[in-house]
LUMBA-592782 format. One record per atom (N, C-alpha, C): x, y, z. Coordinates in steps of 0.001 Angstrom, whole numbers, padded with zeros to 6 digits, always signed. Each point is the difference from the previous one (the first is absolute). Example, Ala and Ser with C-alpha at 12.3 -4.5 7.8 and 13.67 -1.06 7.14 Angstrom:
+013190-005690+007800-000890+001190+000000+000900+001200+000000-000350+001050-000720+000820+001190+000060-000770+001090+000730
***
This chain:
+000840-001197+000000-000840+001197+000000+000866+001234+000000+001173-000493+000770+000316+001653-000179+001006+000286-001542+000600-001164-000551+000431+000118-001257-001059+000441-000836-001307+000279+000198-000658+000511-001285-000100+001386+000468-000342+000251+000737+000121+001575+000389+000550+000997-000778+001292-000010-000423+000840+000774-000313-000629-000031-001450-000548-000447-000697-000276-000089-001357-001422+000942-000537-000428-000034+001525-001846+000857-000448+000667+001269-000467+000392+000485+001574+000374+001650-001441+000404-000023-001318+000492-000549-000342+001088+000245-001040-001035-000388-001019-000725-001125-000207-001051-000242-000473-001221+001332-000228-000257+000453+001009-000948+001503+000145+000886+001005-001153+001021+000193+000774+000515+001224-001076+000179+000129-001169+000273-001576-000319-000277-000057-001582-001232-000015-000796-001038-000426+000607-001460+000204+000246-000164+001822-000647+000039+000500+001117+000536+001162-000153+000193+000831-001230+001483-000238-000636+000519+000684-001001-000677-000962-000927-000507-000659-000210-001113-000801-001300-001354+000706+000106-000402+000947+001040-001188+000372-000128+000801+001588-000441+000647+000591+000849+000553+001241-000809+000686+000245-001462+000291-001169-000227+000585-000309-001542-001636+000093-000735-000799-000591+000587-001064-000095-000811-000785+001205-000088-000313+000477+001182-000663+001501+000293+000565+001049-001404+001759-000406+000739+000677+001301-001176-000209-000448-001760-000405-000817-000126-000155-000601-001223-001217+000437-000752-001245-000259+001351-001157+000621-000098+000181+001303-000450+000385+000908+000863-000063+001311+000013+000951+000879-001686+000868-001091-000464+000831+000624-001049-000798-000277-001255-000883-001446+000051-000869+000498-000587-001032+000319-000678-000456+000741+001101-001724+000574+000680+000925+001369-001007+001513+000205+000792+000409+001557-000596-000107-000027-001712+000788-001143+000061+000406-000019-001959-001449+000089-000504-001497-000726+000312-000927-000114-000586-000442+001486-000016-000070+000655+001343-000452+001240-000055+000947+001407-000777+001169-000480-000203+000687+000804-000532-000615+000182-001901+000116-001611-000536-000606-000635-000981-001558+001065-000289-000364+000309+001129-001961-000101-000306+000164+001589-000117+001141+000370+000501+000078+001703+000156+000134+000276-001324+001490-000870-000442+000231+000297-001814-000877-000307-000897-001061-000882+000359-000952-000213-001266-001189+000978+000156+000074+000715+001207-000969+000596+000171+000415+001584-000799+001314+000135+000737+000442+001416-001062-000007-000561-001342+000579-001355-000662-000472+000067-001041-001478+000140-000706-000687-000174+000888-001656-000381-000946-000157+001979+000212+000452+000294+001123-000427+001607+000000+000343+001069-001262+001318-000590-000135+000983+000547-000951-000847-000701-001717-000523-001119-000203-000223-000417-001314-001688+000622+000051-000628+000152+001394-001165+000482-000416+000210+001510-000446+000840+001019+000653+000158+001438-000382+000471-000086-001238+001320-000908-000552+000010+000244-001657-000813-000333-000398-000748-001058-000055-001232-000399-000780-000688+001078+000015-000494+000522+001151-000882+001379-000020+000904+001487-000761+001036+000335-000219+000625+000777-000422-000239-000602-001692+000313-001136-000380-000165-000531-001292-001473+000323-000280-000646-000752+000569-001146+000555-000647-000745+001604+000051+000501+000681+000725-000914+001109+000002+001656+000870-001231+000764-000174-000163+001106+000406-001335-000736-000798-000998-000870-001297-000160-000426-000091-001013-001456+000333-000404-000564+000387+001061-001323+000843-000099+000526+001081-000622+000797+001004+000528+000792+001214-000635+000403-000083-001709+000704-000801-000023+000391+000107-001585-001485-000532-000634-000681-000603+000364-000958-001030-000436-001109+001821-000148-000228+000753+001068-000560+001213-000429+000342+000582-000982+001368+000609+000501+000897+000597-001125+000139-000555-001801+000145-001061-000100-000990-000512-001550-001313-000028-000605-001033+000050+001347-001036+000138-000367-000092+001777-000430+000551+000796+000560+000193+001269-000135+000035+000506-001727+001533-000933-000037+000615+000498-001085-001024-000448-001159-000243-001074+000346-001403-000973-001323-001194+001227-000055-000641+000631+001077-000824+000571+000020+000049+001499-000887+001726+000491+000061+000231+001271-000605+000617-000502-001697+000502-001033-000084+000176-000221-001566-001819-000208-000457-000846-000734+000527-001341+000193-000292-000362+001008-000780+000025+001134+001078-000963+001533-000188+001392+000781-000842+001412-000503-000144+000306+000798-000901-000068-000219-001680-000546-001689+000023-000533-000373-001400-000959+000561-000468-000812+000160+001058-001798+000503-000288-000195+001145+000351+001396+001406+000070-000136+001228-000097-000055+000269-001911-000286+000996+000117-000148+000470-001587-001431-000421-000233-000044+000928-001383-001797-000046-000547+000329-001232-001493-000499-001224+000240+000317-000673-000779-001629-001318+000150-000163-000652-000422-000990-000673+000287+000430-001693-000156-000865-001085+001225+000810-000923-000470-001123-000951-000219+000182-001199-000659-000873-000829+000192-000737-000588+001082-000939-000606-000262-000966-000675+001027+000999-001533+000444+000963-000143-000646+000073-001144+000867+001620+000390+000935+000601+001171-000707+001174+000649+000829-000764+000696+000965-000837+000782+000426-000931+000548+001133-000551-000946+000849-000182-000871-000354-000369-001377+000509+001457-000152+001076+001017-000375-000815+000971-000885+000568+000353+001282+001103+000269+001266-000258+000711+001057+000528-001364+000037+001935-000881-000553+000031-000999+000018+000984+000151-001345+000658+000434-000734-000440+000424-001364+000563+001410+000294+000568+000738+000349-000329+001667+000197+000558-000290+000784+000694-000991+001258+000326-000045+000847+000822-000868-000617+001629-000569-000839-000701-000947-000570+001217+000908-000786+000686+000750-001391-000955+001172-000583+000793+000617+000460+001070+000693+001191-000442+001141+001128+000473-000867+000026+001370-001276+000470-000319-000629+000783+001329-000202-001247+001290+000081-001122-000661-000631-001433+000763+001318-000080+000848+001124-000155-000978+001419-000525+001011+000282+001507+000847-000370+001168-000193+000260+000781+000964-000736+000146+000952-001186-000200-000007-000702-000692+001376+000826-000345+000840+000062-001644-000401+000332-000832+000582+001274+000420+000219+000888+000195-000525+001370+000360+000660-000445+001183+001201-000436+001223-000340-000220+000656+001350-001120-000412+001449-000649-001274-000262-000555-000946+001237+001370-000709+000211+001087+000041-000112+000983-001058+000240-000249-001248+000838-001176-000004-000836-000470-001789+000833+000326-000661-001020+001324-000185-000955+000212-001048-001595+000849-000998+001263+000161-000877-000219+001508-001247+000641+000529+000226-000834+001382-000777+000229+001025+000271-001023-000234-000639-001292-000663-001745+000148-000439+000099-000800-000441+000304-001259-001409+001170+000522-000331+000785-000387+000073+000995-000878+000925+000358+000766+001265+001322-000694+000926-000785-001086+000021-000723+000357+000580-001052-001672-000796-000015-000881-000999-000091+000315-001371-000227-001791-000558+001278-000168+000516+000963+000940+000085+001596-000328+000812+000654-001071+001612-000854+000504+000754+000179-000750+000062-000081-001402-000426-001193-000311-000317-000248-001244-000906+000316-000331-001207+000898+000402-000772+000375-000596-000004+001451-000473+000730+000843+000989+000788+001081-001045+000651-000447-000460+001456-000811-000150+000176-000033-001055-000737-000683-001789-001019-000671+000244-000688-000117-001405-000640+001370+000245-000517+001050+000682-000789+001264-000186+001021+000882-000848+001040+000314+000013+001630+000413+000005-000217-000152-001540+000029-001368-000344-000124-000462-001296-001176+000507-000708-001196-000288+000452-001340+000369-000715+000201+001830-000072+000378+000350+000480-000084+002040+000609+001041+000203-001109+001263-000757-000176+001052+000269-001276-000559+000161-001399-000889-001378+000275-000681-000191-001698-000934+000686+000055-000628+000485+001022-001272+000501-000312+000862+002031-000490+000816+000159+000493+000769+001248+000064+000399+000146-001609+000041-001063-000246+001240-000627-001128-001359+000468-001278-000651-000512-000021-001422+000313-000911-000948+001230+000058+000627+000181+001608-000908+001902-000533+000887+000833-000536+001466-000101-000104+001007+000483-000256-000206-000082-001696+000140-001572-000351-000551-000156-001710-001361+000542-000216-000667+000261+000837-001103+000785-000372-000518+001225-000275+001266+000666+001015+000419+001568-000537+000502+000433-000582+000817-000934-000624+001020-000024-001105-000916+000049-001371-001070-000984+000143-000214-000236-001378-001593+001181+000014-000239+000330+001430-000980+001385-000395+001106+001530-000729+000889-000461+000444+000918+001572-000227+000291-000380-001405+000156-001229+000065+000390-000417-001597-001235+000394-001351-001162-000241+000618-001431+000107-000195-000356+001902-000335+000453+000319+000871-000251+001974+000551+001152+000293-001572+000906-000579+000461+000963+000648-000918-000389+000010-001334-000431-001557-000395-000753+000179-001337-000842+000862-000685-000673-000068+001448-001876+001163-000232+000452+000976-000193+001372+000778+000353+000137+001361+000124+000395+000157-001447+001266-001171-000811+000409+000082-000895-000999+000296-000875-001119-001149+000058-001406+000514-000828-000430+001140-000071-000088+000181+000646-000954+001494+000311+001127+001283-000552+001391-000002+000347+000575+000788-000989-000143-000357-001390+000354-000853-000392-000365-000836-001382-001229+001134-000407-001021-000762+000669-001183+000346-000456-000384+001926-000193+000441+000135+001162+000311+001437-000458+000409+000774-001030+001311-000745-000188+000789+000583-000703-000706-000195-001921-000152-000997+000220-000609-000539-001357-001327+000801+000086-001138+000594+000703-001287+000533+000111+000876+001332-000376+000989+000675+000490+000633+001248-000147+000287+000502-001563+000550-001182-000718+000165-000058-001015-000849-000603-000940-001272-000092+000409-001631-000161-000873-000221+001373+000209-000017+000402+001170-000475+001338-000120+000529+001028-000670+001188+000023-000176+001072+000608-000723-000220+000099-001562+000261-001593+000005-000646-000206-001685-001136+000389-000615-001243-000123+001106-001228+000543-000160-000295+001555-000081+000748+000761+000715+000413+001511-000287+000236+000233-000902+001098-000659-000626+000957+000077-001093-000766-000027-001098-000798-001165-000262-001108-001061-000745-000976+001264-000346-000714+000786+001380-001103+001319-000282+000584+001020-000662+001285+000610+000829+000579+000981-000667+000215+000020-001560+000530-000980-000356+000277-000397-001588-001561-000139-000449-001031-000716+000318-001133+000201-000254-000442+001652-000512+000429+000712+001348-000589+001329+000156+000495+000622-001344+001072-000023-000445+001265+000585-000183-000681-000487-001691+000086-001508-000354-000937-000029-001228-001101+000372-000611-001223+000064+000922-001109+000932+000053+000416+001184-000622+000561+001169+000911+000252+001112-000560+000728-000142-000804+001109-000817-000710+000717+000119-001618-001461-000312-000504-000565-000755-000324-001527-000597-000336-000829+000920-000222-000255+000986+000723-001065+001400+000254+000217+000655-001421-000857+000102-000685-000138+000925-001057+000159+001742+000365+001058+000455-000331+000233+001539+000005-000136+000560-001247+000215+001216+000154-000720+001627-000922+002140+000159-000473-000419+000387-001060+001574+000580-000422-000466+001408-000323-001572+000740-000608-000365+000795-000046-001536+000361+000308-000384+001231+000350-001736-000308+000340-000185+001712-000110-001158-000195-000424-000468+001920-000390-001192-000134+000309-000433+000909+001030-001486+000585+000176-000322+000981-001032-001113-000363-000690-000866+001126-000578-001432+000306+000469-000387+001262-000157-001205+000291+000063-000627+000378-000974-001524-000899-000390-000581+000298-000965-001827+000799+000068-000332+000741-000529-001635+000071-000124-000289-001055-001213-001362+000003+000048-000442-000882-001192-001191+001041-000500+000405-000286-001087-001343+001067-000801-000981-000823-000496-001321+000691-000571-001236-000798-000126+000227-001100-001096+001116+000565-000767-000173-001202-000980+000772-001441+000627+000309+000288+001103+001252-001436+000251+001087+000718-000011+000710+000686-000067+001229+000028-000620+000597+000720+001198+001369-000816+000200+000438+000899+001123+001081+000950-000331+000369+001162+001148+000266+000650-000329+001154+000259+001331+001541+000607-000424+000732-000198+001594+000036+001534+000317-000356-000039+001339+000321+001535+000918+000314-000061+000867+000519+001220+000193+000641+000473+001016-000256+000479+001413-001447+000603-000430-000684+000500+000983-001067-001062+001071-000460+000495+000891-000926-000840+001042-001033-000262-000920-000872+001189-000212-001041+000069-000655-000884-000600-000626+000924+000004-001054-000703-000847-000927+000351-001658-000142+000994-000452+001303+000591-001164-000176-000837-001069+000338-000248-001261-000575-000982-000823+000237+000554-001599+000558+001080+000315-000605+001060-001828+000462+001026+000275-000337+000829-000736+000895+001415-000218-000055+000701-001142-001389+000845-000249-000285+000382-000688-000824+001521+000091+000596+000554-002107+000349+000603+000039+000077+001249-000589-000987+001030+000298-000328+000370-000723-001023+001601-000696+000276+000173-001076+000107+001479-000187+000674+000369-001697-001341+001399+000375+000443+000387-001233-000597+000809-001303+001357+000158-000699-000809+000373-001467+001350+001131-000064-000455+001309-000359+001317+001184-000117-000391-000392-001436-000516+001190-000568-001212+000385-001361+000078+000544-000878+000819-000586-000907+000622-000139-000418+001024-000214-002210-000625+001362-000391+000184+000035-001085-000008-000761-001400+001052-000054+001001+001502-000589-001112+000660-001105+000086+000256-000227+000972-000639-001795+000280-000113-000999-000527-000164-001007-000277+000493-000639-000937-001057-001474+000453-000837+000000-000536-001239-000312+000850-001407-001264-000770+000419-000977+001396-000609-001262-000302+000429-000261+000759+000348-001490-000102+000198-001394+001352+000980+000883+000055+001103-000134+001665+000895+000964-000201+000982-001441+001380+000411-000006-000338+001354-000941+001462+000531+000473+001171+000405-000632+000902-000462+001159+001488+000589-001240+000971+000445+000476+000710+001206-000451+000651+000939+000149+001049-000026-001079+000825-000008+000568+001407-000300-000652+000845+001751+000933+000844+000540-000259+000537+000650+000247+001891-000582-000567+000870+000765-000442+000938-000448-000165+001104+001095+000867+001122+000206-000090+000578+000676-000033+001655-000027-001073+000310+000943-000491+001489-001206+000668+001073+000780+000333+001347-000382+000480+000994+000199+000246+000239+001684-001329-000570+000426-000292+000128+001333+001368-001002+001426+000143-000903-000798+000546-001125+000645-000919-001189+000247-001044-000125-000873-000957-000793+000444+000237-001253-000869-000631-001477+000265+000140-001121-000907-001588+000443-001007-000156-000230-001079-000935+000314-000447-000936-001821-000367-001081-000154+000795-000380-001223-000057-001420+000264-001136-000597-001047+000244-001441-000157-001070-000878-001138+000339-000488-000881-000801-000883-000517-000175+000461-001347-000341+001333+000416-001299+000887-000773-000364+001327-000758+001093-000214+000676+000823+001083+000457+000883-000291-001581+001098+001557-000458+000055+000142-001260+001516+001132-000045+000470+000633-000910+000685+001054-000296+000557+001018-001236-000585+001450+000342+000188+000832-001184-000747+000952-000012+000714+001006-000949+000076+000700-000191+000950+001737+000503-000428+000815+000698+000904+001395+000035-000785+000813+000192+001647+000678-000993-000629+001337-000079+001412-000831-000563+001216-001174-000645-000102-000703-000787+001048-000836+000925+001167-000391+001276-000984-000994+001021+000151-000791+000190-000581-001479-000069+000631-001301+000588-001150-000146+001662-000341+000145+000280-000988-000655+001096-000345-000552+000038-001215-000585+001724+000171-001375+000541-000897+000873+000042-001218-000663-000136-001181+000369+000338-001145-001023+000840-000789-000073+000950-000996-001318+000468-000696-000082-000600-001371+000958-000461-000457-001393-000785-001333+001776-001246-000384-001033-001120-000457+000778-001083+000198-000380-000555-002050+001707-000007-000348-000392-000663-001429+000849-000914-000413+000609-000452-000918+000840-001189-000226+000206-000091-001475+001182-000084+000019+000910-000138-001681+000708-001312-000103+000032-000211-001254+000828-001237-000561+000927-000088-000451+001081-000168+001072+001260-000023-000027+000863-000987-001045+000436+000556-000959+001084-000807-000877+001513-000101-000097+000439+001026+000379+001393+000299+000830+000665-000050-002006-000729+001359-000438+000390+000219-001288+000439+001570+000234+000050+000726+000974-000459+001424-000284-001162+000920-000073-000989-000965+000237-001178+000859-000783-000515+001060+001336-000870+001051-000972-000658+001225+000870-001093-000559+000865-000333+000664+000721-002015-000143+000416-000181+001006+000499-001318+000116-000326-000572+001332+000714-001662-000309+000753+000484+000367+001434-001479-000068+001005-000541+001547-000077-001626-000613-000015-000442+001751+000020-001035-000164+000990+000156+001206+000851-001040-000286+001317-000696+001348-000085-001597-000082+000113-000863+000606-000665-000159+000972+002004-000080+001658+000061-000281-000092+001288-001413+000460+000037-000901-000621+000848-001054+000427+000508-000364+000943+000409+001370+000636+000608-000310+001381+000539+000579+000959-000541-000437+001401+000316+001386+000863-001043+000660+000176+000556+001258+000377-001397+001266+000027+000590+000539+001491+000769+000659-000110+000733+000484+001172+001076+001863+000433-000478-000227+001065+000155+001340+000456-000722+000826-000385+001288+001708-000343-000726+000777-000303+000881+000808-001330-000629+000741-000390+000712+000950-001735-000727-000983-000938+000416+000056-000987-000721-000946-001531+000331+001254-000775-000233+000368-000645+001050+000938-001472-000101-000659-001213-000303+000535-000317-000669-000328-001379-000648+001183-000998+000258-000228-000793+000903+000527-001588+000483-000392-001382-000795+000915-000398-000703-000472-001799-000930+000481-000511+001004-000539-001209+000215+000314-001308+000669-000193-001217-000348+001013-001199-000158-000544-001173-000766+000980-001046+000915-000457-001346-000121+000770-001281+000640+000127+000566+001645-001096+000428+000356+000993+000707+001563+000773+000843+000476+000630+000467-001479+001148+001593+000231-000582+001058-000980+000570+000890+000726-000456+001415-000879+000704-000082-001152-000319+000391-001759+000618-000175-000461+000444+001519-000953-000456+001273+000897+000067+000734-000854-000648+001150+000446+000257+001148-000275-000901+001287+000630+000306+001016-000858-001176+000923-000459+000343+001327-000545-001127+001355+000759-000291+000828-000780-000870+000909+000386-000237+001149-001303-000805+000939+000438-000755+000501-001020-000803+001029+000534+000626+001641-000045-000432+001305+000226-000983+000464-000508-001439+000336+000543-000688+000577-000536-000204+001292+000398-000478+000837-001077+000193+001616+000645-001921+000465+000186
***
């Protein structure tokens, strides 16, 4: 009995350092695990803030394109140009898109996910907004191309109407201009005054008195563009007084695209030989001392004037 004695302690103390070996074993690690749970914990803190920094930088650019899509838009569809029904169409669909993902990006309730089939969905918008840019661009091109033509026309057309009108001036004037070569004129013309006595027979004076008709007597220049034939001639008649002397016989004819009075209206047959004629205008009333002018007129122009003093 007493040889075992000596052995209990020694037995205990090792007891002992097997439970403190174990404790400290425990405790290193309880530490390492908790050290472990600290680093995964700063890590998950640290991958949730980039994640959150990532995504709200890709909300940002993800705005910032929708931006830029929205201003190439309205700078296609500035200007006065008109587009089709099915480009107005498409240009209201890309605009509605645009407006849908900017919603939703400013609820920043997308997951990341999310924000991935965002991604790609501006970018096909990116694409559609290019082509659609791309065709109003050929569309202004080919209206300016269009304008440019119309304008060319329209000078064209001008210019060519400028020169109808021109020609047509030209065309009247030369008209005008033939007419009067055309107009039968006087190379000579003599007023006489005659009485007539009972037998017929006339007689020329000088005086008022006894004067009963005029007699006019003229010859026609030769006149090539004339044309030969009855031609009407107009006699106007104006008495001492300043007066037109009208009648019974008496109307209106037209010259230089004016009506006037004439007092006795007769007509010769023009042969473009030289020959004389003589108009005799009988007056109704008596004659008054003083000059009487006598005006011919034929084709529209005057062709001749004399006068004739009575005392």
């Amino acid at each position: 009995m007493d040889n075992q004695n000596p052995q209990t302690p020694a037995k205990k103390s090792n007891l002992i350092y097997f439970l403190i070996v174990v404790v400290l074993a425990l405790l290193g690690t309880n530490l390492y695990l908790y050290l472990q749970k600290n680093k995964s914990d700063e890590r998950i803190v640290t991958q949730k803030a980039d994640d959150t920094r990532i995504l709200t930088d890709t909300r940002t650019t993800m705005q910032a394109s929708l931006d830029s899509l929205t201003t190439q838009l309205d700078s296609a569809n500035s200007g006065q140009h008109r587009v089709s029904a099915a480009l107005q169409a498409k240009d209201e669909e890309l605009k509605a898109k645009i407006t849908q993902l900017r919603r939703a990006l400013a609820n920043g309730s997308l997951s990341k996910e999310e924000l991935v089939k965002a991604r790609e969905d501006i970018k096909q918008l990116r694409y559609f907004v290019t082509k659609y840019t791309a065709d109003i661009e050929d569309l202004k091109q080919q209206n300016a191309t269009l304008t440019t033509e119309r304008d060319t026309l329209k000078t064209n057309l001008a210019t060519v109407n400028q020169k109808a009108n021109t020609l047509q001036q030209q065309n009247q004037d030369l008209n005008n201009k033939v007419q009067i070569a055309a107009a039968l004129k006087t190379s000579a013309v003599q007023v006489v005054a005659y009485k007539v006595k009972n037998n017929g027979k006339e007689v020329e004076v000088s005086r008022a008195n006894p004067a009963k008709k005029i007699k006019v007597n003229f010859t026609v220049t030769s006149n090539e563009l004339a044309q030969k034939g009855y031609h009407d001639i107009y006699l106007r008649i104006i008495d001492p007084t300043g007066n037109l002397i009208t009648s019974g016989n008496s109307g209106n004819f037209n010259i230089g695209g004016q009506d006037m009075q004439f007092t006795y209206k007769s007509a010769i047959d023009f042969k473009n030989d030289g020959s004389g004629y003589a108009i005799d205008w009988v007056n109704a009333n008596e004659f008054q001392k003083g000059t009487y002018a006598v005006l011919l007129y034929a084709d529209g122009y005057q062709m001749g004037k004399s006068s004739v003093n009575l005392r």
